[in-house]
BASETI-614365 format. One record per residue (C-alpha): residue number from 1; residue in one letter; x, y, z. Coordinates in steps of 0.1 Angstrom, whole numbers, plus 5000, padded with zeros to 4 digits. Each point is the difference from the previous one (the first is absolute). Layout:
i,aa,c1,c2,c3
NUM,a,X,Y,Z
...
This chain:
i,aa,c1,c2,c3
1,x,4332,2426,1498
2,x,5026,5026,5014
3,x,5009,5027,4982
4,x,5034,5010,4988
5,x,5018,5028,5018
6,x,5010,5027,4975
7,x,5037,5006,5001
8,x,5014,5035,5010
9,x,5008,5008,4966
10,x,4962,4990,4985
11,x,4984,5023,5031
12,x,5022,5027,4989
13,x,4985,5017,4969
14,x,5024,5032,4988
15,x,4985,5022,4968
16,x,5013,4982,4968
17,x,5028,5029,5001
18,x,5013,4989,5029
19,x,5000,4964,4997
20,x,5040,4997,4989
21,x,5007,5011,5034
22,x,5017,4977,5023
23,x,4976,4994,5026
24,x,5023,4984,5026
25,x,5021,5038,5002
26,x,5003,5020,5028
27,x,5011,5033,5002
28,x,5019,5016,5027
29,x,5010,5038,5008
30,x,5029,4991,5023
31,x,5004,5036,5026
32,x,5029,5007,5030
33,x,4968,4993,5024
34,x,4973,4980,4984
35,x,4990,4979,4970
36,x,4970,4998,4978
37,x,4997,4969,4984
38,x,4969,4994,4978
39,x,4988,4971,4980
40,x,4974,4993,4978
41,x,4962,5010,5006
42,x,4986,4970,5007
43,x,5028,4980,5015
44,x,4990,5012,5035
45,x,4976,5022,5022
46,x,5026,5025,5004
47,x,5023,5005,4967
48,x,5019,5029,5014
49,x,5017,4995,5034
50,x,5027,5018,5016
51,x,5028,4984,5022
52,x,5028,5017,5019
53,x,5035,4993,4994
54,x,5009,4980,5028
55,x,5012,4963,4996
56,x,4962,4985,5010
57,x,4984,5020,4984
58,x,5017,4991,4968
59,x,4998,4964,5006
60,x,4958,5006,5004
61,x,5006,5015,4963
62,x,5015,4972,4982
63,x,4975,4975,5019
64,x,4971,5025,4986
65,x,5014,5001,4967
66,x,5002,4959,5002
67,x,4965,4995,5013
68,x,4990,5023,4972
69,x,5012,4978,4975
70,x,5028,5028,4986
71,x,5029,4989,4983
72,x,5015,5026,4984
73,x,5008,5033,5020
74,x,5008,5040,4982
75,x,5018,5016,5029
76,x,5005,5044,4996
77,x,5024,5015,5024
78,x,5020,5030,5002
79,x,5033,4996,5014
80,x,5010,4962,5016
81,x,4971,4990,5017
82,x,4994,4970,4977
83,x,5028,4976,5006
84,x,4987,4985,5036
85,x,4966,4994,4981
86,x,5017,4983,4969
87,x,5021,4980,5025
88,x,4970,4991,5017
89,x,4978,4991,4972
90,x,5027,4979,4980
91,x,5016,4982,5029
92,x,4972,5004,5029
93,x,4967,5000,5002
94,x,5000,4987,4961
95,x,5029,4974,5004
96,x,4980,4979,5025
């Protein structure tokens, strides 16, 4: 008899006070030269990862962040350097 693959979310076992946390999140510290985009432990080999700002590189973000599962997104950014990303996660990468 086969056995039954264990979904993402039974694999991925957060301390009880952490369990309210949305586990399809990612985080990203949006910079004028590079981005650090992290999701949760678990989700992937490499939970941090940095991308420059250029327009392929962003694209390789948002198809991480879907191959990772995420579906929400908290972006921090000083000045303006979050409106390409929002445009690109809401009507890009996301709106395929």
């Amino acid at each position: 008899m086969k056995q039954k693959k264990s979904s993402r979310k039974e694999r991925m076992k957060l301390p009880k006070h952490l369990q309210h946390i949305n586990q399809y999140a990612a985080g990203i510290d949006i910079g004028s030269r590079s981005h650090f985009a992290a999701v949760p432990e678990g989700v992937d080999e490499q939970p941090v990862r940095e991308f420059s700002t250029f327009t392929g590189d962003l694209e390789r973000l948002a198809e991480w962040l879907i191959s990772c599962g995420v579906t929400t997104v908290a972006m921090e950014s000083t000045g303006v350097y979050w409106v390409d990303k929002a445009l690109l996660f809401t009507a890009g990468a996301y709106g395929k």
